[in-house]
C-alpha positions as CSV (number, residue, x, y, z in Angstrom):
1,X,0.0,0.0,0.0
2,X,2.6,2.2,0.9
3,X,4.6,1.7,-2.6
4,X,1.5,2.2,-4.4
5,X,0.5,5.7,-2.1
6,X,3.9,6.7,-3.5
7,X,3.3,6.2,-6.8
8,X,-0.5,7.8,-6.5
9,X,1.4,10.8,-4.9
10,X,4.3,11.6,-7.8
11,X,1.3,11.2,-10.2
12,X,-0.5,13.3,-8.5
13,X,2.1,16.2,-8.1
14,X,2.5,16.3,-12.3
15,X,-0.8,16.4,-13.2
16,X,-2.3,18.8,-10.5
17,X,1.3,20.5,-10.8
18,X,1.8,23.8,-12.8
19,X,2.3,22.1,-16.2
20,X,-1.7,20.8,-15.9
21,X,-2.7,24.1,-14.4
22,X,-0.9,26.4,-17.2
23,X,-2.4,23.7,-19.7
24,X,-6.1,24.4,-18.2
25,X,-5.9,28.0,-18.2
26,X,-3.9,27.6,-21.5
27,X,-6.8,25.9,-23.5
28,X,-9.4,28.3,-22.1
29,X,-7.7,31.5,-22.5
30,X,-7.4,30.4,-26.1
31,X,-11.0,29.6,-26.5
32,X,-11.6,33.0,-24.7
33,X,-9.8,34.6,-26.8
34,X,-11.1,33.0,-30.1
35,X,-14.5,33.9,-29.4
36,X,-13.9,37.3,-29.2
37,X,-14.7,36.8,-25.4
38,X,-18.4,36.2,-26.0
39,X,-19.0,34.3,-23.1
40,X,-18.1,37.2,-20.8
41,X,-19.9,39.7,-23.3
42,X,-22.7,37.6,-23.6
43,X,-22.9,37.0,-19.8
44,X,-26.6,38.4,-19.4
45,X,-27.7,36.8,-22.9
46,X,-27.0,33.5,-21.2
47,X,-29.2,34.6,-18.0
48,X,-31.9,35.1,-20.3
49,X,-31.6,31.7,-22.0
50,X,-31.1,30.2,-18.9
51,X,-34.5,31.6,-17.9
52,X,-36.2,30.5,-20.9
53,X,-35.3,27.4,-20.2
54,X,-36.9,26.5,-17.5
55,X,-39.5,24.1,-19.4
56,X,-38.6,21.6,-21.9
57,X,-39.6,23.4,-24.8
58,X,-38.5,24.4,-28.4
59,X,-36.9,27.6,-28.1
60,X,-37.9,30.3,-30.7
61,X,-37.1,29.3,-34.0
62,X,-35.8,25.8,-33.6
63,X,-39.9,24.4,-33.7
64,X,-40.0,25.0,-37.6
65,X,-36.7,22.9,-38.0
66,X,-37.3,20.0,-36.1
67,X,-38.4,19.3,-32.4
68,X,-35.9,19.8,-29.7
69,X,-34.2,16.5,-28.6
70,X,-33.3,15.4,-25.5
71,X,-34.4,14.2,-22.1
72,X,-34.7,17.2,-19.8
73,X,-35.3,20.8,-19.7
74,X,-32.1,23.2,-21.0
75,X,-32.4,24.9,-17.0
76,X,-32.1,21.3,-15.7
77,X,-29.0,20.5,-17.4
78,X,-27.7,23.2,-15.5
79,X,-29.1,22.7,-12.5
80,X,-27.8,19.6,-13.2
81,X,-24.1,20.2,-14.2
82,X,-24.1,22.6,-11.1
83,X,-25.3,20.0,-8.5
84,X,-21.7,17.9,-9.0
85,X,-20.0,21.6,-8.8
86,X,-21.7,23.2,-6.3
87,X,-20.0,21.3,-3.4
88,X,-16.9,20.8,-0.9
89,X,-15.2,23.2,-3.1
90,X,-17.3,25.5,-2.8
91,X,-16.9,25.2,1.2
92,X,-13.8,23.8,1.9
93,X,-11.7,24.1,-1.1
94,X,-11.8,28.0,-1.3
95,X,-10.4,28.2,2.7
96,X,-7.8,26.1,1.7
97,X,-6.8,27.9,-1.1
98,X,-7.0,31.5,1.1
99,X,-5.3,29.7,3.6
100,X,-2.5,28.6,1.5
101,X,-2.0,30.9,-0.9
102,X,-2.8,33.9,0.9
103,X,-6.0,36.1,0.4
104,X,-4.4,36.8,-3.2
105,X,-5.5,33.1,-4.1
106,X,-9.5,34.7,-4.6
107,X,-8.2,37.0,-7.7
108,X,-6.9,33.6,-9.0
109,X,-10.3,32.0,-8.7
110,X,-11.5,34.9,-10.7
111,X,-9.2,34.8,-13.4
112,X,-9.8,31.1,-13.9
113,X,-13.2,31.3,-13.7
114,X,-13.4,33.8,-16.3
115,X,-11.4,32.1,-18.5
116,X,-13.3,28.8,-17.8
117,X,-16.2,30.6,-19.2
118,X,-15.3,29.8,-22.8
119,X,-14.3,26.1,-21.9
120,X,-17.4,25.4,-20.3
121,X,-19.1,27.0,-23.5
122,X,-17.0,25.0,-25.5
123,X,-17.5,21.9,-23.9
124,X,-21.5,22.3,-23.7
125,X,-21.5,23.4,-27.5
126,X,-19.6,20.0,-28.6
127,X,-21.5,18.1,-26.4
128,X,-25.1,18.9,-27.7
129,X,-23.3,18.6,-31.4
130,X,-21.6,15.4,-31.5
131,X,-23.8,13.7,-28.7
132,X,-25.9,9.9,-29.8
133,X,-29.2,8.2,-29.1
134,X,-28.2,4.9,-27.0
135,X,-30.2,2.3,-27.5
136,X,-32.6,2.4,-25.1
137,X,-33.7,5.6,-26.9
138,X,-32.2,8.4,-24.6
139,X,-29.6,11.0,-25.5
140,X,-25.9,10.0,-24.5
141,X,-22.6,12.8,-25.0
142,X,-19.4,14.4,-23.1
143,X,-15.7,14.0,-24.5
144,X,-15.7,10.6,-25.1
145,X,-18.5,10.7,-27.7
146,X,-17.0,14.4,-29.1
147,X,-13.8,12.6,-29.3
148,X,-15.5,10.0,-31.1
149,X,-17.3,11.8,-33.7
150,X,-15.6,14.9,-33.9
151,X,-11.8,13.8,-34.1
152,X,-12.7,10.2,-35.8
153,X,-11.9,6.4,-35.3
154,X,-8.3,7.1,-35.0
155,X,-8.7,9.1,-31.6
156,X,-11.4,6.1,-30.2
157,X,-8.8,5.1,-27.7
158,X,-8.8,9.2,-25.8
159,X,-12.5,9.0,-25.9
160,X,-12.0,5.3,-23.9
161,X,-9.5,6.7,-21.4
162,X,-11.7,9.8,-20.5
163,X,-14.8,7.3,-20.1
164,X,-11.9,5.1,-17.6
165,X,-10.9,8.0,-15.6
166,X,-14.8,9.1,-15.4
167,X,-16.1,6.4,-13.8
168,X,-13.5,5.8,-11.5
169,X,-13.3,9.4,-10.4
170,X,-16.7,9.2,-10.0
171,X,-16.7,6.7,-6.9
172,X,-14.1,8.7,-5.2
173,X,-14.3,12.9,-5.8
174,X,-18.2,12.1,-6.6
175,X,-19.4,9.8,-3.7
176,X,-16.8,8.1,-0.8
177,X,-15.3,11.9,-0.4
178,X,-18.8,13.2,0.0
179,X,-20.3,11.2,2.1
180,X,-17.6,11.0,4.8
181,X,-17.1,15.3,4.6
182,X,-21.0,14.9,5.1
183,X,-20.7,12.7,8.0
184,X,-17.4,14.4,9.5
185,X,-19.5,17.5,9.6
186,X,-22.8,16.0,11.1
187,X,-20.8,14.3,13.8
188,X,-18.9,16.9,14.9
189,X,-21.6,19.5,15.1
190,X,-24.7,17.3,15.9
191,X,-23.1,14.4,17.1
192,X,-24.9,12.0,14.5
193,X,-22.7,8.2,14.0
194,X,-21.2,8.2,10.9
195,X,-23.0,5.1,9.9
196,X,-26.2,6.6,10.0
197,X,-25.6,9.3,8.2
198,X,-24.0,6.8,5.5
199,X,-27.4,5.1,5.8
200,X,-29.9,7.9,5.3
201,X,-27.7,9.4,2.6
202,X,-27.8,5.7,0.6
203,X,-31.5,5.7,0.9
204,X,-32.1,9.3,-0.5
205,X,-29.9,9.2,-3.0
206,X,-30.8,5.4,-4.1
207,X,-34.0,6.8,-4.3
208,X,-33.0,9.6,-6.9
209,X,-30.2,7.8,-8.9
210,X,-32.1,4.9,-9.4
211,X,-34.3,6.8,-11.5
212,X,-32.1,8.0,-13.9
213,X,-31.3,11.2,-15.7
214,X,-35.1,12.8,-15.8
215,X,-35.0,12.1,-11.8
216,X,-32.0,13.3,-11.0
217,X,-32.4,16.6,-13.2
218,X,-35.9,17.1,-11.5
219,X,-34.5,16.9,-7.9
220,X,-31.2,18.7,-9.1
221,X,-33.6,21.8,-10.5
222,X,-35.5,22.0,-7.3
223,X,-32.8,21.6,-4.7
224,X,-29.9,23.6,-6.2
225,X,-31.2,27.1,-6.9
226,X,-32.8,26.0,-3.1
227,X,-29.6,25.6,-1.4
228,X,-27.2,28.2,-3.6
229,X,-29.8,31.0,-2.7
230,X,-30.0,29.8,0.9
231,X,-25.5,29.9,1.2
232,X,-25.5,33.0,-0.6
233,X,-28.3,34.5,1.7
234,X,-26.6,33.3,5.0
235,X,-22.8,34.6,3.7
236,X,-24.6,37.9,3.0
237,X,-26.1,38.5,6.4
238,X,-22.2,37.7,7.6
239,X,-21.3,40.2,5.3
240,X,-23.9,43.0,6.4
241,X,-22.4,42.3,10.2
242,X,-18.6,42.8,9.0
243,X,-19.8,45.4,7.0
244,X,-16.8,47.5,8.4
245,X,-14.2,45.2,6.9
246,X,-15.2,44.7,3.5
247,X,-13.3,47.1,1.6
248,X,-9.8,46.0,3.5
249,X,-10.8,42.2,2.1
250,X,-11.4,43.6,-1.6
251,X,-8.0,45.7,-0.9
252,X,-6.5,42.7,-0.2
253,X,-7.4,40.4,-2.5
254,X,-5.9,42.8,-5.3
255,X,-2.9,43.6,-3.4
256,X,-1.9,39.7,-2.8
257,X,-2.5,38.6,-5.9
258,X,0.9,40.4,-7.1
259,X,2.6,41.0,-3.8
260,X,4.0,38.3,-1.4
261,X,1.7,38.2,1.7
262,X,4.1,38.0,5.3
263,X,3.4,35.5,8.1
264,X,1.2,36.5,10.6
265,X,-0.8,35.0,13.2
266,X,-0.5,31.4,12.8
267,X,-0.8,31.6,8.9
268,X,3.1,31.3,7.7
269,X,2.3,33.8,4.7
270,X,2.8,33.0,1.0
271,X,4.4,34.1,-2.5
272,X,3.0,35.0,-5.4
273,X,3.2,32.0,-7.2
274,X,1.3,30.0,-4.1
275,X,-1.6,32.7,-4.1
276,X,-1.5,31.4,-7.9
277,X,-1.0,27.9,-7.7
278,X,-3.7,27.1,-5.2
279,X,-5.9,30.0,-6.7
280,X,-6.2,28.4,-9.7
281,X,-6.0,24.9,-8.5
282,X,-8.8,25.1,-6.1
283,X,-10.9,26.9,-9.0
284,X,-11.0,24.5,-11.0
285,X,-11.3,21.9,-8.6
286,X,-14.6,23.5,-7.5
287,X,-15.8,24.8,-11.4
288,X,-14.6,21.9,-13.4
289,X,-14.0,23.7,-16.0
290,X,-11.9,21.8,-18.1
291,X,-12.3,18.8,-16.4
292,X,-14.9,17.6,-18.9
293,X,-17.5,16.4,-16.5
294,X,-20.3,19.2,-17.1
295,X,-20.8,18.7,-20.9
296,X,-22.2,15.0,-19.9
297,X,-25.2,16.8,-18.3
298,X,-25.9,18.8,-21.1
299,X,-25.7,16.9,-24.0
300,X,-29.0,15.5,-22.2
301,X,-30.7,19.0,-22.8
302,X,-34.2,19.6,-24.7
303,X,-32.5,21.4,-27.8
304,X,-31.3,21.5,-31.2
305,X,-28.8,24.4,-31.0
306,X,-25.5,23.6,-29.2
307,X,-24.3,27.2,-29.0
308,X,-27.8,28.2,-26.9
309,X,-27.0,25.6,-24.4
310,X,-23.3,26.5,-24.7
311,X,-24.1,29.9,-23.4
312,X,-26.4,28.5,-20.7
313,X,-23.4,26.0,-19.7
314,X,-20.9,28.7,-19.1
315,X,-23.1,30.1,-16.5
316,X,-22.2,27.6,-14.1
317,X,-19.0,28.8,-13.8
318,X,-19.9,32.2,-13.3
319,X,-22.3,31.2,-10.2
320,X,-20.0,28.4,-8.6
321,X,-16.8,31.0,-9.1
322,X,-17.9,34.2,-9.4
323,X,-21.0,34.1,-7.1
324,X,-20.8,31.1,-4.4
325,X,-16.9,31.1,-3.9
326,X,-16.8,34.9,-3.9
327,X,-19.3,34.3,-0.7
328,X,-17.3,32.1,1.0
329,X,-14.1,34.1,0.6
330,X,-15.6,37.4,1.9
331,X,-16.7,35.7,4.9
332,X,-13.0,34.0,5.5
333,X,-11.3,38.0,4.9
334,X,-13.6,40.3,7.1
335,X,-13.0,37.7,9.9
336,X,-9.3,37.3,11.4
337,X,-10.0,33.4,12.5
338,X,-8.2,33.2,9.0
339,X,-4.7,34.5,10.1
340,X,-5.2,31.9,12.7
341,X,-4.1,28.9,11.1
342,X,-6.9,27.2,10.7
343,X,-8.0,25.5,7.3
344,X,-10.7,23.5,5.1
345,X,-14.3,23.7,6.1
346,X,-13.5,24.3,10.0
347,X,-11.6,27.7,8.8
348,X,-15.4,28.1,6.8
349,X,-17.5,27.0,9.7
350,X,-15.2,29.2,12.6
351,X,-15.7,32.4,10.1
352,X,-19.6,31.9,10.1
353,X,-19.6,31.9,13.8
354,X,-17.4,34.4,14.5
355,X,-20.5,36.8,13.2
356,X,-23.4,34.5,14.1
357,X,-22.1,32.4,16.7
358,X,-24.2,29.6,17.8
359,X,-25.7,29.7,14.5
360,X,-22.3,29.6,12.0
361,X,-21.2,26.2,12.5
362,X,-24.8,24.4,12.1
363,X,-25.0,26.7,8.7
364,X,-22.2,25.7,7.2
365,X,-22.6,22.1,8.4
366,X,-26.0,22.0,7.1
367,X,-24.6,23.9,3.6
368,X,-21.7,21.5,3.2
369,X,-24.5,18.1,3.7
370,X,-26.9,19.5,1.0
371,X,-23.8,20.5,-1.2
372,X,-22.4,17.1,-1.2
373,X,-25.5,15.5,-1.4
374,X,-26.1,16.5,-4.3
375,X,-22.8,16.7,-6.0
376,X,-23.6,12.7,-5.2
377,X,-26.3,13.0,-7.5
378,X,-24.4,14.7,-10.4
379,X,-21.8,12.6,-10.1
380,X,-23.5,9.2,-10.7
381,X,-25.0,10.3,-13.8
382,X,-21.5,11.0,-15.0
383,X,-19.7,8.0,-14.0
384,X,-22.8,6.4,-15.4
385,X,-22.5,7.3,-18.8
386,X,-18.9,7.0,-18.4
387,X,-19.2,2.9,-17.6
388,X,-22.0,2.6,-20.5
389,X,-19.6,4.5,-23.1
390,X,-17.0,1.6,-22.1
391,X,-19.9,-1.3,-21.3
392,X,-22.4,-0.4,-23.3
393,X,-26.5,0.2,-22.0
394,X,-26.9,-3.3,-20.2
395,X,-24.1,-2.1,-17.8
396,X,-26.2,1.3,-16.6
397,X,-28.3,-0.7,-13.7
398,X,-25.2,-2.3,-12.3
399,X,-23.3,1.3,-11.9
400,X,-26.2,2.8,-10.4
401,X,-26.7,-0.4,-7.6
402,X,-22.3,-0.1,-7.2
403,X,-22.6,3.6,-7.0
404,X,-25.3,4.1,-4.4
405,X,-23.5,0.7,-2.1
406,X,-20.1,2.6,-2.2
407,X,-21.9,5.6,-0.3
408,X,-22.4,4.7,3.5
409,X,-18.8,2.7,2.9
410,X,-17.5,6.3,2.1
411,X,-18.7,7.5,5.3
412,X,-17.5,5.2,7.6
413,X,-13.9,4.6,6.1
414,X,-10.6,6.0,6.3
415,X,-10.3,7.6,3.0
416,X,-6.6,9.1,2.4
417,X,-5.6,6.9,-0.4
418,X,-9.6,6.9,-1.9
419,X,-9.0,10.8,-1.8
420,X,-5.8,10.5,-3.8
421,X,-6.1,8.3,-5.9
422,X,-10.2,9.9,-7.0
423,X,-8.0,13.4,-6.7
424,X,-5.7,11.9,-9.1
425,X,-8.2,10.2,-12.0
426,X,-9.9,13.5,-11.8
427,X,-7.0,15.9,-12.8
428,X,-6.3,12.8,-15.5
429,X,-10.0,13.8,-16.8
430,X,-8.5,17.1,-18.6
431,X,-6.1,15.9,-20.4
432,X,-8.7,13.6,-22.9
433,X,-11.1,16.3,-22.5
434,X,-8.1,19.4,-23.1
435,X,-6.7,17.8,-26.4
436,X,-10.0,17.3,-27.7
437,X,-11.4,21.1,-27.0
438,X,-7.7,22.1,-28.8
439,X,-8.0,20.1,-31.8
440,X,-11.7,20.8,-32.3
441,X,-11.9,24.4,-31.7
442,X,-12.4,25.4,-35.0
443,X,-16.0,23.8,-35.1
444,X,-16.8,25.4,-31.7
445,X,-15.9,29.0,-33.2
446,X,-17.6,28.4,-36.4
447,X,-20.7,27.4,-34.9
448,X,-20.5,29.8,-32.8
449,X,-20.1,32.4,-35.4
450,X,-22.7,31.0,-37.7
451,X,-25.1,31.2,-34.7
452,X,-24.5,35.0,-34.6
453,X,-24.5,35.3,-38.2
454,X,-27.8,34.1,-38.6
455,X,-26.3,30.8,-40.3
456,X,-26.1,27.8,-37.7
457,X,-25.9,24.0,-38.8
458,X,-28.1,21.8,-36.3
459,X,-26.7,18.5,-35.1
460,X,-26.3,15.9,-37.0
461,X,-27.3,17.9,-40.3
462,X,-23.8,18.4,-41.9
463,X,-20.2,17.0,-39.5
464,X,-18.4,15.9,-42.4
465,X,-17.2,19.4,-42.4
466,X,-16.2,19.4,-39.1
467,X,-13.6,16.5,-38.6
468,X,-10.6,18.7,-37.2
């Protein structure tokens, strides 16, 4: 075990290390950049769409070509996407990057969400594009079937590997982790076993996942906008309290982003390039942008136009980053337990109750449970149709019965190697997913410019055209 941690570990450190992290930001500040930065631009056309999407309908325009495809509303497929993203992350990850990298580490999470704008786009765009009709009559995409049948037979073997990596990251970063943070957090605030919690969360979420996409994307559209409203809502009654301290954490945000931050307290300060590293490595460890995960939700959405749901895909981003992360790191700065030493979500929960103690810690136990639960949710649909790309349809019930059994396991166990080595096939996720959104971003920018032109090609009309 201890040879194999080792090797786990030195895998770990290359592709998490800068190389995968310049390559990430790489890819997306080119797809940024060769849209003409239309996702930003187009920020509140998305909102709109997003809006408009609420029902599984035809949007304007598409009924006269054909009927929409696809299994759930284009809102849902966010909600969807943003149920696996919205979670830990969103909690924990962000205090450890602030308390690693230095309150510079939040302008970091900016940049990379703003640049994971376009690769979420991207991703969502070739997903609804190249996406298939399994046999069982439902609609199946993600990089393994835009690797597929935008890059050709040749490249079947990247679309495989992403598929591999999928489903195994899927029992790790998507379930075991979760349900132990959940049960860590219920235990230690409300004194609830660990094996109950494992229990209760098996049954709800057997209860869901067992049901498939159109279940899980009904729960998913109920529960998220639920829970991000209710985070947000608490984090901004912190914020009203330490009201007084808000511009000095804005103040330093930008000042530490370009300027080494000293020890103090018990945090033992940080350079420029750690306020970086963990910046951007914690951002896209809570957006997953790039990571290739979110386009799986979507290429399950009610339409015919891929760059409509692209530009309801990049929002996700923009609310996990922009919005719910932004929260969490005001809340760390205009307190001073973060100078402390602490770190994770007990840096999160201590920063809550600093300005409504008694009340801080249950909130952000109760935030991180719902958060996990149903990044759970998200993430069996992906590993799902991970395992069926690889096993074909047959294999689907057999994943879902595996997936939900792994949970209360998860919450009972010791989980440092499960953490690595699902930490690990995650990061190995982007690299499929990263050459593919290179070598086919000529199709995403002339669909995209089509679109705006007036002149779009619908799936499955014309992708001779489009073989990169």
């Amino acid at each position: 075990m201890e040879t194999l941690t080792a090797i786990f570990e030195a895998i770990n450190g290359v592709v998490w290390g800068p190389l995968m992290l310049i390559l990430l930001l790489g890819v997306g500040l080119y797809l940024q950049l060769g849209l003409k930065l239309m996702p930003i631009r187009k920020l509140g056309t998305g909102f709109k769409l997003m809006w408009q999407g609420r029902e599984a309908k035809p949007a304007p325009g598409e009924v006269k070509k054909a009927e929409a495809e696809g299994e759930i509303s284009p809102f849902n497929a966010l909600m969807t996407a943003l149920s696996a993203t919205i979670g830990t992350g969103n909690i924990a990850g962000v205090a450890t990057a602030i308390a690693l990298g230095g309150p510079g580490a939040v302008f970091w999470m900016w940049i990379t969400a703003l640049v994971g704008m376009a690769t979420k786009f991207a991703e969502a765009v070739l997903a609804v594009r190249y996406r298939e009709t399994d046999s069982t009559g439902y609609h199946v995409g993600g990089p393994m079937f835009y690797i597929k049948n935008g890059l050709g037979k040749k490249w079947l073997w990247l679309g495989g590997a992403f598929a591999f990596f999928g489903a195994v990251a899927a029992f790790g970063i998507g379930n075991t982790v979760q349900s132990n943070s959940v049960a860590d957090a219920l235990d230690s605030t409300f004194g609830i076993p660990h094996w109950l919690t494992g229990v209760v969360i098996m049954v709800l979420a057997g209860a869901v996942i067992l049901g498939g996409i159109k279940r899980i994307a009904k729960v998913a559209g109920k529960l998220v906008p639920f829970m991000g409203i209710a985070y947000v809502a608490a984090g901004l009654v912190v914020l009203v309290v330490n009201a007084g301290q808000l511009g000095e954490a804005f103040s330093m945000i930008f000042y530490y982003a370009f300027n080494p931050h000293a020890a103090v307290g018990g945090f033992a300060g940080a350079a420029v390039m750690a306020a970086i590293r963990f910046g951007v490595a914690r951002g896209i460890f809570s957006n997953e942008a790039g990571l290739g995960s979110a386009p799986i939700a979507h290429a399950a959405a009610k339409t015919r136009n891929p760059v409509r749901q692209g530009m309801i895909a990049m929002l996700g981003t923009f609310i996990d980053t922009i919005i719910v992360c932004t929260i969490t790191a005001l809340v760390i700065l205009t307190s001073t337990v973060w100078i402390e030493g602490e770190a994770g979500a007990s840096l999160t929960a201590l920063s809550f109750d600093a300005a409504l103690p008694g009340w801080g810690n249950q909130i952000v136990s109760l935030a991180l449970a719902v958060f996990a639960f149903t990044t759970i949710l998200g993430w069996s649909f992906y590993g799902e149709k991970c395992f069926q790309f690889l096993f074909g349809t047959r294999s689907i019930m057999l994943y879902r019965v595996l997936f939900v059994l792994a949970i209360p396991l998860g919450a009972m166990a010791q989980l440092g190697f499960i953490w690595l080595m699902a930490d690990t096939f995650n990061a190995l996720m982007a690299i499929p997913n990263l050459i593919a959104l290179a070598l086919l971003s000529p199709v995403v920018f002339k669909v995209t410019r089509d679109y705006f032109d007036g002149k779009e090609v619908l799936p499955g009309e014309d992708h001779d055209h489009d073989k990169a």
